[in-house]
N, C-alpha and C positions, 0 to 999 in steps of 0.2 A: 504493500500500500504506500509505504512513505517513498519508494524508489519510481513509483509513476508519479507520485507530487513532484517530487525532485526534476522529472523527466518533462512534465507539465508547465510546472512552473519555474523554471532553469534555478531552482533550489532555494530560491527567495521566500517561499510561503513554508518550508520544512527548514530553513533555518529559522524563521520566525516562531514556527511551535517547540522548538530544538531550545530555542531561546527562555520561552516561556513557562517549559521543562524546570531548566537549570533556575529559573525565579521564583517556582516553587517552592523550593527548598532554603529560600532566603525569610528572615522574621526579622519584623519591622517594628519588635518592640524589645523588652528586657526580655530577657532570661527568666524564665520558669522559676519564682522563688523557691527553697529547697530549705530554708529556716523561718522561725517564725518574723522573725526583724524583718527579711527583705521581703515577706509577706506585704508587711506594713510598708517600705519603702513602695511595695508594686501599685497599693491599692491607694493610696497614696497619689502616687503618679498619676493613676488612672484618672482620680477627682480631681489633682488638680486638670489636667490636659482635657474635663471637659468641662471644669468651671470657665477654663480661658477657654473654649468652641464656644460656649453659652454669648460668655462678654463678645465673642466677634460677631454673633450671628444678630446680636439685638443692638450693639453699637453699628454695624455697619449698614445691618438691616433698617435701622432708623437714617440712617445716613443716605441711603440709594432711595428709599421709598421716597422721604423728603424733595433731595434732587430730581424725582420721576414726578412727582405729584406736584408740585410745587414750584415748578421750575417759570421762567419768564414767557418762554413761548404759549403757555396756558394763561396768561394776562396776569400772574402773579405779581407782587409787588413785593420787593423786598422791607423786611421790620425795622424798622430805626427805633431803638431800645437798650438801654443802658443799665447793669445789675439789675438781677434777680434775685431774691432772697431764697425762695423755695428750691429754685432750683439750685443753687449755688449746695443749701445744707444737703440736697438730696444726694447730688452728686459728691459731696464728702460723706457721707453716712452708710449709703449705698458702698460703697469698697470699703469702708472701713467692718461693715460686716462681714465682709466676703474671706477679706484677709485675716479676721479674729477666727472667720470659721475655719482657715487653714490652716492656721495658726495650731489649733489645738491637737489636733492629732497627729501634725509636725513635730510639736513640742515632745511628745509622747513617743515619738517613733526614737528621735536623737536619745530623750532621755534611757530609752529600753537598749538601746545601742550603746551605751556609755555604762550599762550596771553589768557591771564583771563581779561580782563578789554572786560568794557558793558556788564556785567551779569545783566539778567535779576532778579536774587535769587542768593541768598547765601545760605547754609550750612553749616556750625561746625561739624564736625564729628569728633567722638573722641574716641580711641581704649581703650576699658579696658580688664583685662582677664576675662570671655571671651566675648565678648560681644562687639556691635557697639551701642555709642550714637549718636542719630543726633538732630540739633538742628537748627530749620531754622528762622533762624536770620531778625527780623522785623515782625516776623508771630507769636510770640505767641505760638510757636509749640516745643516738645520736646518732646521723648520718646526713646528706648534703645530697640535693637532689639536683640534679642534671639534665638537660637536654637529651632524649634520646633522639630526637628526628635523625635518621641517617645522611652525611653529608652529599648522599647520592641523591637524594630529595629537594636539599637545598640548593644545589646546582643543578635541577631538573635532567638529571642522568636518570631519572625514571619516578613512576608515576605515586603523586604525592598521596599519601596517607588521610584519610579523612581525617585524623588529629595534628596533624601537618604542624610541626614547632609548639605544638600543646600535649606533648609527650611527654615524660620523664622515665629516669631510670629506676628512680627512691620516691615514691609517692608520699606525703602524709596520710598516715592510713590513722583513721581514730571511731572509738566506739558510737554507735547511735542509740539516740534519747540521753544523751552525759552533756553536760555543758561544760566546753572545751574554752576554756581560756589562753589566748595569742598574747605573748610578750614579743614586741616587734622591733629590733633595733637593727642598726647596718654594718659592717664594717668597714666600708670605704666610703663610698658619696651615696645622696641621697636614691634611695630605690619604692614602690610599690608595691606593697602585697594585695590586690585586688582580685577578688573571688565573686563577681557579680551572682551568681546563685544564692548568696551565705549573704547577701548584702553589704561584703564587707570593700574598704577601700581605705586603706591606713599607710600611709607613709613608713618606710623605714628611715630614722636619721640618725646617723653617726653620732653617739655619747648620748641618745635622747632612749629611753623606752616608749611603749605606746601599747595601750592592751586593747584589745578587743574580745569578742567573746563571739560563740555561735551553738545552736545545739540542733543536729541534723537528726531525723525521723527516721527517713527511709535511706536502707542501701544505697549505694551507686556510687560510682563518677562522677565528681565536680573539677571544671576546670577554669583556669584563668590563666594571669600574665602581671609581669612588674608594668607599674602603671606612669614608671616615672623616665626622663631620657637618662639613663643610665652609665652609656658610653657606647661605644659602637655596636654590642650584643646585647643591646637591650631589648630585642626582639627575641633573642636564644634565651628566656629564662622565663619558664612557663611555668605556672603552679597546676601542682594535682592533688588533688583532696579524694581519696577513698573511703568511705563511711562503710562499715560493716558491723556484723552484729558484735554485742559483749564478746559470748563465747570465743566469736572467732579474733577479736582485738589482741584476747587473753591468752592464746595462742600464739598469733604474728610478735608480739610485746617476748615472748618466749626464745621464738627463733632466731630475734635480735639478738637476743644477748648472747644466745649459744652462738652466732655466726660472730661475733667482736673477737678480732685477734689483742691477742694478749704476748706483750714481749715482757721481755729482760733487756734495760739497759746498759747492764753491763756485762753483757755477753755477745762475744766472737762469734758473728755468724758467718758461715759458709756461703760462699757467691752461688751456690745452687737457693740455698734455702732464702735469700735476697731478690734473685732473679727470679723466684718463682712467686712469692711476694711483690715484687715489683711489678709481673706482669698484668696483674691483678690492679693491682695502683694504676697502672698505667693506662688500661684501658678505660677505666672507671673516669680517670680526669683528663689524661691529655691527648687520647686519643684523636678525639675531637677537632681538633687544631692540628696536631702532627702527622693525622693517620697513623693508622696502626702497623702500616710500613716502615714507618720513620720518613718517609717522604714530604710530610709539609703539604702545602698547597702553595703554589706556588704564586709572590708577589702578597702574599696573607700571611702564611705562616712557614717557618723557615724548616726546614730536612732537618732532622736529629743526627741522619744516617750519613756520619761523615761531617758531621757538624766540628767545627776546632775547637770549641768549648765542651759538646759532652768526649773530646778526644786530648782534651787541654788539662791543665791543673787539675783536680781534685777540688779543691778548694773554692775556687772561680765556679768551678759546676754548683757546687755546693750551695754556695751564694746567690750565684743567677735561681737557683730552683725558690730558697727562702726564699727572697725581698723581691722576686719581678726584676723584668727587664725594660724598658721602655713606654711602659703605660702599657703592653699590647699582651705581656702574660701576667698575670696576676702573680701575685706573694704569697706562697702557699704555706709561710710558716704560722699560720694561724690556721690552716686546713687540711693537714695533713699532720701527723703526729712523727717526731724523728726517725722510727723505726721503719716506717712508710716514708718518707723523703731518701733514707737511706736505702730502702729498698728498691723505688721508683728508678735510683742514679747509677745505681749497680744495673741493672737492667738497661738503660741506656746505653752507656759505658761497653756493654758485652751484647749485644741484640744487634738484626741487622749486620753491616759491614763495619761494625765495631768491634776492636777486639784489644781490651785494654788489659782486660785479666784481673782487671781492681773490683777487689770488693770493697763499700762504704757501709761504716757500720754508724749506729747508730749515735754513739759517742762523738762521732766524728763531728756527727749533724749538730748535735748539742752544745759542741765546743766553738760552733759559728753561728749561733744564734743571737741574735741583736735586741 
């Protein structure tokens, strides 16, 4: 059928319904509230966006009828008239109701958005470029969530994902019907943690905390995105929020701990048991940028494989991984713990067309920490 439209109409009426297809699937309002707050934020919206339809249809509708009825070609005469008393109070009384009535369950919504006390959990969330840490405070739990969109997606080397750069690797996963308290701060410049489902939209700022709260019902997937400019990947740092039952929270809360590596810092490891650690590290953070070649991208991010720094000093390596290099990789010595930085550089060092032989231990990393 669509191949004789096509045939008929030299493809002009089948791109048009092709068209109208793909508009389908577009929504031209918020997101589906998923807590009680952005309930109120939605319903909210709603009144006001048709108290202002009301005020345009009767302000403007008084305005066109006037000019049609009344206009000069009909022998009208324009009014010469100077204050009006009734009208003058009506037209201030008249909005001053309108905005006490919105007034009120505004007040109400911020205020319900701002009562964080009797959290069931707490959270620490903390903005780095680019990247969300969380950290759930009393649980023994921490991890750093990442970007998974594949970089073969983002340079359309093949066909994008419906959650296209709204992927991660480490979800915030947390119980339903619990009210979850968000500690919000950043570690570098200012970031966004905005979760349009959850209502929320709070700023992360360096030396500042910021709490919010939210308590999700039903299962599912929520997602969102940092809401602030960031730095140049401020597009690559998407939030995911996984709601699931107690039971299963009490479980996931389990597997975390058992999965946390646990070292010795003052123990000699073996460039086997570094490298195999490393590569672990490795893919988790820097893959993304490096490829997992060691190749780089090139004109973006530089080759590892062959690089005169992960082939240079010891130390220099060591360095550049801490503190960043040029604004374009981050400082990881707030996000990665010694044994993991030592691990990552051994793996470097000995991977690919490296072949240094050095193992860096953990001491090493400690002893150049700033």
């Amino acid at each position: 059928m669509l191949d004789k439209l096509v045939a008929r109409t030299g493809g002009g009426v089948a791109l048009m319904l092709a068209s109208l297809s793909a508009r389908a699937d577009l929504q031209y309002n918020l997101q589906p509230p998923a807590t009680n707050v952005a309930s109120q934020i939605y319903n909210l919206h709603l009144m006001v966006l048709w108290v202002c339809l009301g005020i345009f249809v009767v302000v403007f509708g008084a305005m066109f009828y006037s000019i049609l009825r009344h206009r000069k070609s009909l022998g009208h005469k324009a009014a010469n008239f100077h204050e009006n008393t009734l009208v003058e109070i009506t037209w201030t009384v008249i909005p001053f109701i309108i905005l006490m009535a919105m007034a009120y369950p505004a007040s109400k919504t911020v205020l319900d958005m701002k009562n964080t006390s009797d959290a069931d959990m707490t959270i620490k969330v903390t903005g780095y470029q680019w990247k969300w840490g969380y950290h759930y405070l009393g649980q023994g739990v921490n991890f750093f969530s990442n970007l998974s969109t594949p970089r073969s997606e983002i340079e359309n080397l093949q066909t994008k994902d419906k959650h296209y750069l709204l992927e991660v690797d480490h979800p915030m996963v947390v119980p339903t019907g619990e009210k979850i308290k968000l500690l919000i701060t950043s570690n570098d410049v200012i970031h966004g943690w905005y979760l349009p489902a959850f209502g929320i939209q709070q700023d992360a700022i360096p030396g500042f905390v910021k709490s919010v709260w939210f308590k999700v019902d039903e299962p599912g997937t929520y997602r969102g995105q940092c809401a602030q400019l960031c730095g140049k990947d401020h597009g690559f740092m998407p939030i995911v929020v996984k709601a699931v039952s107690p039971q299963d929270f009490t479980k996931w809360i389990q597997a975390q701990k058992a999965a946390v590596v646990t070292y010795n810092p003052n123990k000699t490891y073996t460039e086997a048991e570094l490298v195999q650690h490393g590569a672990q590290v490795y893919a988790a953070n820097c893959a993304a940028c490096h490829q997992a070649n060691g190749k780089g991208i090139p004109g973006a991010f530089p080759a590892l494989d062959g690089d005169p720094i992960v082939n240079g000093p010891k130390a220099v390596h060591i360095e550049t991984v801490l503190n960043g290099k040029g604004g374009r990789m981050p400082a990881w010595k707030d996000q990665l713990n010694d044994f993991d930085i030592a691990s990552v550089i051994t793996y470097e060092r000995n991977s690919w067309g490296n072949h240094t032989g050095e193992a860096i231990q953990p001491a090493e990393v400690k002893a150049l920490r700033k």
